[in-house]
C-alpha positions in Angstrom: -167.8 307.7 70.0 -167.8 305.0 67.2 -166.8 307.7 64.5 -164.0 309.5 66.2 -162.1 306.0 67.5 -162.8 304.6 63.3 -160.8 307.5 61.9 -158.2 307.6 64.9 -157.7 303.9 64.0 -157.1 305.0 60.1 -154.9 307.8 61.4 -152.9 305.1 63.5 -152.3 302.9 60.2 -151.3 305.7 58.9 -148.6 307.2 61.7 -147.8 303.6 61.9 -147.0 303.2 58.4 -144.8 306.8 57.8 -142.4 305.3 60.7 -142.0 309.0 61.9 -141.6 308.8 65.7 -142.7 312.4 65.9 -146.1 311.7 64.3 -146.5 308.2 66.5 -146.0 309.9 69.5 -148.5 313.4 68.4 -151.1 309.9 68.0 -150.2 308.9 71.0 -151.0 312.2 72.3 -154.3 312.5 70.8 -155.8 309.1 71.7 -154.8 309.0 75.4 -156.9 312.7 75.4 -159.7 311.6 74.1 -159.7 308.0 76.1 -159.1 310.5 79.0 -161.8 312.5 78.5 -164.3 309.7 77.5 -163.5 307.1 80.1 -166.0 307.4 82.8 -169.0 306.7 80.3 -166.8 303.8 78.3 -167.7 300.1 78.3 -165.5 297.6 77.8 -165.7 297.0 74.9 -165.4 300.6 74.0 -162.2 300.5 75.9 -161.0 297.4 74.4 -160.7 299.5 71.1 -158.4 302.4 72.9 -156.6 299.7 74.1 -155.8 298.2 70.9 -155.1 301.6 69.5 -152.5 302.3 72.6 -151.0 299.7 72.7 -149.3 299.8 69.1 -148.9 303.5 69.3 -146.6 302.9 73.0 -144.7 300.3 71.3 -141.0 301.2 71.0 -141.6 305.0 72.1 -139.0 306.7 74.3 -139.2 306.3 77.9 -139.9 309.3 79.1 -143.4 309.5 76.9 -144.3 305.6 78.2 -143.5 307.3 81.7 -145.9 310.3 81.0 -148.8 307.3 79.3 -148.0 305.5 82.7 -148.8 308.3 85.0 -152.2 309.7 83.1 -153.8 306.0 83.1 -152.5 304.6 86.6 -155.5 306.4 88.1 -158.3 305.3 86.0 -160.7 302.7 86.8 -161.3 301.5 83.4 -157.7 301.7 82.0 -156.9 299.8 79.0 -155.9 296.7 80.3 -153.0 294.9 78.1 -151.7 298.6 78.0 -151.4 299.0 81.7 -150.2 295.1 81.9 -147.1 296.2 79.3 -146.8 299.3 81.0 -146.4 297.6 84.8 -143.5 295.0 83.1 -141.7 297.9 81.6 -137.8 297.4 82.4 -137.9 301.5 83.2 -139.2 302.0 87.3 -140.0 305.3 86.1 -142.4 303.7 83.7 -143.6 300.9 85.8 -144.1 302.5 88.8 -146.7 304.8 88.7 -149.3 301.5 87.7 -147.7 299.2 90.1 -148.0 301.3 92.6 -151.8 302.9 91.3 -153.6 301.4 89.0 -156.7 299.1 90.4 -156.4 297.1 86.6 -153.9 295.0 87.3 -154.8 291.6 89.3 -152.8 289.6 91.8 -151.5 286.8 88.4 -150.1 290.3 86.8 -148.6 291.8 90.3 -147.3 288.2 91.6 -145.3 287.9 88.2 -144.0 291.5 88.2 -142.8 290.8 91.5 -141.6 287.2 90.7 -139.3 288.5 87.7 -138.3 292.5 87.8 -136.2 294.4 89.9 -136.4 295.7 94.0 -137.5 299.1 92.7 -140.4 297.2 91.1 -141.0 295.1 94.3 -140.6 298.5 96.3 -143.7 300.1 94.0 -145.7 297.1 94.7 -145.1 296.9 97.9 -146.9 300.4 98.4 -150.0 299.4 97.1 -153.2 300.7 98.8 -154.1 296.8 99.1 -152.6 293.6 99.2 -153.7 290.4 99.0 -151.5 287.1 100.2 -150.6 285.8 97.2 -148.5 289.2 96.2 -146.9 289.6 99.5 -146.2 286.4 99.6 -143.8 287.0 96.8 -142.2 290.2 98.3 -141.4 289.2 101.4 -139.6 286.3 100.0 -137.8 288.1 96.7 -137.6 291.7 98.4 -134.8 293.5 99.8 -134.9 294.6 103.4 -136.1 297.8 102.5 -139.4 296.5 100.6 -139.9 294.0 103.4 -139.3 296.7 106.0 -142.3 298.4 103.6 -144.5 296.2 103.2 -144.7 295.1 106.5 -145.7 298.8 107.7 -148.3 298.6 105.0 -151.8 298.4 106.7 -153.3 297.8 103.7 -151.4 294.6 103.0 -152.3 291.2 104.0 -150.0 287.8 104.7 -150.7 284.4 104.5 -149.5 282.4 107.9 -146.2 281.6 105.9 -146.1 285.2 104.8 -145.6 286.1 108.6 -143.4 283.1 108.9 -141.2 284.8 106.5 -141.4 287.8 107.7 -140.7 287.1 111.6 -137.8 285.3 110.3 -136.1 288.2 108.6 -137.3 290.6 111.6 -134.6 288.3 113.8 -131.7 290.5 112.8 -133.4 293.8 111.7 -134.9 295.5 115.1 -136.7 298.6 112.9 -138.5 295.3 111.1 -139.2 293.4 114.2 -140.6 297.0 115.8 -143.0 297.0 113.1 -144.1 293.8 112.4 -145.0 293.5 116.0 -147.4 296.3 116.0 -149.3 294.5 113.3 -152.6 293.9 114.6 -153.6 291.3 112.4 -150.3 289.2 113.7 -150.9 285.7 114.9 -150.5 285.1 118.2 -147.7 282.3 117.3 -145.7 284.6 115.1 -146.0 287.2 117.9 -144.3 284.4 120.1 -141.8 283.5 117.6 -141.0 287.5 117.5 -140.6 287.6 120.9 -138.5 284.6 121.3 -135.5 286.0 119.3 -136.4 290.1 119.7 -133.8 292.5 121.5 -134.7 293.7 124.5 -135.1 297.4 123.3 -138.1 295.7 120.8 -139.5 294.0 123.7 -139.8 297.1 125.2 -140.8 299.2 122.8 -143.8 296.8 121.9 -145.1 296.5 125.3 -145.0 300.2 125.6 -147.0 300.8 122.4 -150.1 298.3 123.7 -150.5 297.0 127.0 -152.4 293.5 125.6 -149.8 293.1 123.8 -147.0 294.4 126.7 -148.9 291.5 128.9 -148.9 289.3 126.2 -145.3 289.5 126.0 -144.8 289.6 129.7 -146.1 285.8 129.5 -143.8 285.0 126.7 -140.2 286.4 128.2 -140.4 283.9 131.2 -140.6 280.8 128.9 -137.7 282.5 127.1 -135.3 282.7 130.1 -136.5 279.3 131.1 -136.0 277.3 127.9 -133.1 275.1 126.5 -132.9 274.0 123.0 -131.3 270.1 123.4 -128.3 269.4 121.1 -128.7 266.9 118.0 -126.6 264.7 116.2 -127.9 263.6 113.0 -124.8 262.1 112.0 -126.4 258.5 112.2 -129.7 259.5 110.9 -128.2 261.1 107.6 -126.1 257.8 107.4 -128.8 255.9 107.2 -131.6 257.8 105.6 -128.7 257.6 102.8 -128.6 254.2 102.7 -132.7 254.0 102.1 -132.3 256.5 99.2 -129.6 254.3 97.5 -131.6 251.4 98.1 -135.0 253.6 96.8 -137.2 253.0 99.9 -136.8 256.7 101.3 -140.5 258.3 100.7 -142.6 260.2 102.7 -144.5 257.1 104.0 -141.0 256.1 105.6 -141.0 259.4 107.2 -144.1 259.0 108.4 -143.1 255.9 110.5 -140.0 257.7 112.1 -142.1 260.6 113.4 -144.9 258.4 114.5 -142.5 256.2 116.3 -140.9 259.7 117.9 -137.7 259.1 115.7 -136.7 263.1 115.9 -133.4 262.6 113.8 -134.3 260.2 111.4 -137.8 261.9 110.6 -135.7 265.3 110.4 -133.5 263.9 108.1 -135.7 261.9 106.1 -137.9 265.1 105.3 -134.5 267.1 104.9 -133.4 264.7 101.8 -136.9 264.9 100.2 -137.4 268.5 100.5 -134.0 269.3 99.6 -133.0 271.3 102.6 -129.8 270.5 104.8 -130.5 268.4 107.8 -129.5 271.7 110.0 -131.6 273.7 108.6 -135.1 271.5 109.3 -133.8 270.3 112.8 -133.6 273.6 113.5 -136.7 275.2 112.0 -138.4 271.9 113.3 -136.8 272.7 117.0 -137.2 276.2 117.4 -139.7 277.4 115.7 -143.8 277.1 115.6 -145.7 275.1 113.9 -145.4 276.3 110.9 -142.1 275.1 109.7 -143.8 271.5 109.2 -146.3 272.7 107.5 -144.1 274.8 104.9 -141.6 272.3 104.6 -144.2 269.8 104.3 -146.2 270.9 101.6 -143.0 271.9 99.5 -142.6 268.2 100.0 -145.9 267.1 98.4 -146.8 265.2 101.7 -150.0 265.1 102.9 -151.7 265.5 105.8 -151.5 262.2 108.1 -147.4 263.0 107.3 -147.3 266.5 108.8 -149.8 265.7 111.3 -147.5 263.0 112.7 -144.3 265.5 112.4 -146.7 268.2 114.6 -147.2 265.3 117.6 -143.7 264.5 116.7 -142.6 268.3 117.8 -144.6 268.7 120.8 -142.8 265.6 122.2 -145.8 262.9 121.3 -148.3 265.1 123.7 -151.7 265.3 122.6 -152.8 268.0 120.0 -155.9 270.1 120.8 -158.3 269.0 118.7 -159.2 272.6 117.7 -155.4 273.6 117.0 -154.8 270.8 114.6 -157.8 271.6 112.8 -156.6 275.3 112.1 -153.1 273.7 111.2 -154.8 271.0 108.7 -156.9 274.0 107.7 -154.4 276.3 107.2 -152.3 273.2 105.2 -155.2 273.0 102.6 -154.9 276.5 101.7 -151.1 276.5 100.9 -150.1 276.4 98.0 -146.9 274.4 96.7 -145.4 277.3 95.4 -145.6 279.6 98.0 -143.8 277.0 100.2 -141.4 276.3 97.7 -140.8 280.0 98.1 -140.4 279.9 101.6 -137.6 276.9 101.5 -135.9 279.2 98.9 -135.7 281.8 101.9 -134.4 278.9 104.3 -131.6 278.0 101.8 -130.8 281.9 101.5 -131.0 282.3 105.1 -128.8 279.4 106.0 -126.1 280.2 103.1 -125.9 283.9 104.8 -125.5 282.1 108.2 -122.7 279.4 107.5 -119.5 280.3 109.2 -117.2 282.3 107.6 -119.9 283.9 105.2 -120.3 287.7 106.0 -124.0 288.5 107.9 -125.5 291.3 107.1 -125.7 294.3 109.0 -128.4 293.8 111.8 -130.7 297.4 110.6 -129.5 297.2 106.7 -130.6 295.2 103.5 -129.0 292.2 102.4 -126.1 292.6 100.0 -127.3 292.7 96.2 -125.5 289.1 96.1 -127.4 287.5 98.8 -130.5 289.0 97.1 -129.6 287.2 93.8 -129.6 284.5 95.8 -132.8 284.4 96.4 -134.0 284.3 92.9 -132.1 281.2 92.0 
C-alpha cells in the first residue's frame, strides 16, 4: 500500500500546484477509490495518510463533490477522521448530513459542538443518530426547534440526562404530539412522568394510559393529586427589596441563601438564588413551586453552589418535611454528575421560555415549532 499512497501524495502536490479544479477533483476521485477499496485491512496510521491526502484535496471544492465525499465515507468504520470532522461542520446540510447523521467517527466533543454552533437542519441530522449519549441531547433539546425535539425524543436510540428530560417535559407542556411521545419513553423517570402528567391534556392522558396499562395506573394515581392541588400565591415584592439591599451592601452569596432556606424563608431564599443565578424571581418561584426536584438542582449548579445549599432548598420545597434518606442520595448523586454547562443550558431555556410567556408576547402554536426568532433566542 506504501507505494501507491507515495505517488498519489506526489500526484497531489502536483494537482495542488497546477490550481486546476478539474484535475483536484479527478484526485479527489482517485484517492477516495482506493481508500474505499482498501479500508477494511487499513490501520491507523495507514488511514492517517488518506486522511491527510483528503483533506487538502476537499479543500475549497464545490459542494456538490464534498456532498458525494460525504456520503461514500459516512458509512465506514475507519473513516478519515479530521476529514469526516470538516465534513460534519460544513455550512452545506447536504454536505453535513450524511456524517452527522452516519458516520460512527465522530465523538460526542465533535457532535455537542456541531450542535452547539450550526443550523436546525444540522441539529435535525443529529438528532437521527442510531445512538445518543446525554451530553449531545442535552444540547438538542435545549438549541433545537420543535421539530428536532419532537425527533429526538421518538429516538429509541437516544439517551437524556435527568435535566435532558427536564427540558424536554417542559417543552412537551404546549406541544401534545411531543408530550404523547415523550410519555411513551420507557426509560422516563418516574418524576418527569409526574411532571408530564401534571400539565398534559386530557386527550394525552388518555392516550398514554391506553398504550400501557402500568403506566395508565400509574397515571390514574397521579390525576387525583392534580384535581386536588392548589399552587399558594407569592409576593416577592419584599424579598427582592431586600435581597437588593444585601447585594448593594456585598453580603448576598450563596451562604446567605443557604440560611433563608434553612430557616424556611421561601421568598427570600427564591430570590436570593434568582439574583445569583440570573433568572427573574418568577421564573425560580415558579420552577421552585411547581415543578420536581429538579429545578434546584439545575438552577443550583448553574449557580456554582454546592451541595449543603441545594440540599437545604430540597427540605425548603417539601415544606421542611424530612427527605428519605435514599431520595436525597440519588438527588446529591445525580447533582455530582451535572455539569455547569449543561445547567447553564437549561436556565438559557428558562429565560427563552419565560420571554415567550410574558404578556403581550405571541405563544407559539400549541402542535408547531417555535418562531425562527424565539429560536435565536435561545442561542444568545
Amino acid at each position: 500500500m506504501q507505494e501507491p499512497v507515495r505517488s498519489l501524495i506526489s500526484d497531489l502536490e502536483a494537482a495542488l500546484a497546477s490550481g486546476s479544479g478539474e484535475r483536484r477533483l479527478g484526485m479527489l476521485d482517485r484517492v477516495t477509490e482506493l481508500f474505499l477499496a482498501r479500508a477494511g485491512a487499513a490501520g491507523e496510521a495507514q488511514v492517517a495518510v488518506f486522511d491527510q491526502v483528503l483533506l487538502r484535496l476537499a479543500e475549497g471544492i464545490e459542494s456538490r463533490a464534498r456532498a458525494e465525499l460525504a456520503r461514500s465515507l459516512a458509512p465506514v468504520a475507519n473513516a478519515p477522521l479530521a476529514l469526516v470532522g470538516d465534513l460534519a461542520r460544513d455550512p452545506s446540510i447536504s454536505v453535513a448530513a450524511p456524517v452527522l447523521q452516519y458516520s460512527e467517527r465522530l465523538d460526542d466533543h465533535t457532535l455537542s459542538d456541531c450542535a452547539t454552533r450550526l443550523s436546525q437542519a444540522h441539529l435535525m441530522a443529529i438528532s437521527r443518530r442510531r445512538l445518543l449519549r446525554p451530553g449531545v441531547t442535552d444540547v438538542l433539546v435545549t438549541r433545537g426547534d420543535q421539530q428536532v425535539v419532537r425527533t429526538v425524543a421518538g429516538n429509541d436510540g437516544a439517551r437524556f440526562s435527568d435535566a435532558g428530560f427536564h427540558v424536554l417535559v417542559s417543552r412537551a407542556g404546549d406541544d401534545d404530539l411531543l408530550a404523547e411521545t415523550v410519555g411513551l419513553r420507557a426509560d422516563l423517570p418516574p418524576a418527569s412522568l409526574q411532571r408530564l402528567v401534571r400539565q398534559a391534556s386530557e386527550p394525552v392522558r388518555r392516550k398514554l394510559a391506553a398504550q400501557d396499562p402500568a403506566r395508565g395506573r400509574a397515571i390514574g394515581a397521579i390525576v387525583p393529586d392534580v384535581a386536588g392541588r392548589t399552587t399558594p400565591q407569592r409576593n416577592y415584592a419584599a424579598a427582592e427589596r431586600l435581597v437588593s439591599a444585601l447585594a448593594r451592601e456585598g453580603s448576598l452569596d450563596e451562604e446567605t441563601v443557604r440560611g433563608f432556606a434553612s430557616a424556611g424563608r421561601f421568598e427570600e431564599a427564591v430570590a436570593g438564588l434568582a439574583a445569583l443565578s440570573g433568572l427573574s424571581t418568577d421564573v425560580v418561584g415558579q420552577a421552585m413551586m411547581n415543578e420536581a426536584g429538579d429545578p434546584a438542582l439545575i438552577i443550583g449548579k448553574a449557580a456554582a453552589m454546592s451541595w449543603p445549599t441545594v440540599q437545604a432548598l430540597l427540605v425548603m420545597r417539601s415544606g421542611g418535611r424530612p427527605i428519605a434518606p435514599r431520595t436525597l442520595e440519588d438527588c446529591r448523586i445525580n447533582y455530582m454528575h451535572l455539569s455547569r454547562e449543561t445547567a447553564q443550558r437549561v436556565t438559557r431555556f428558562y429565560r427563552l421560555r419565560a420571554i415567550v410567556n410574558r404578556p403581550g408576547q405571541a405563544a407559539p402554536p400549541r402542535n408547531g415549532p417555535p418562531s425562527h426568532t424565539q429560536a435565536s433566542r435561545l442561542d444568545a
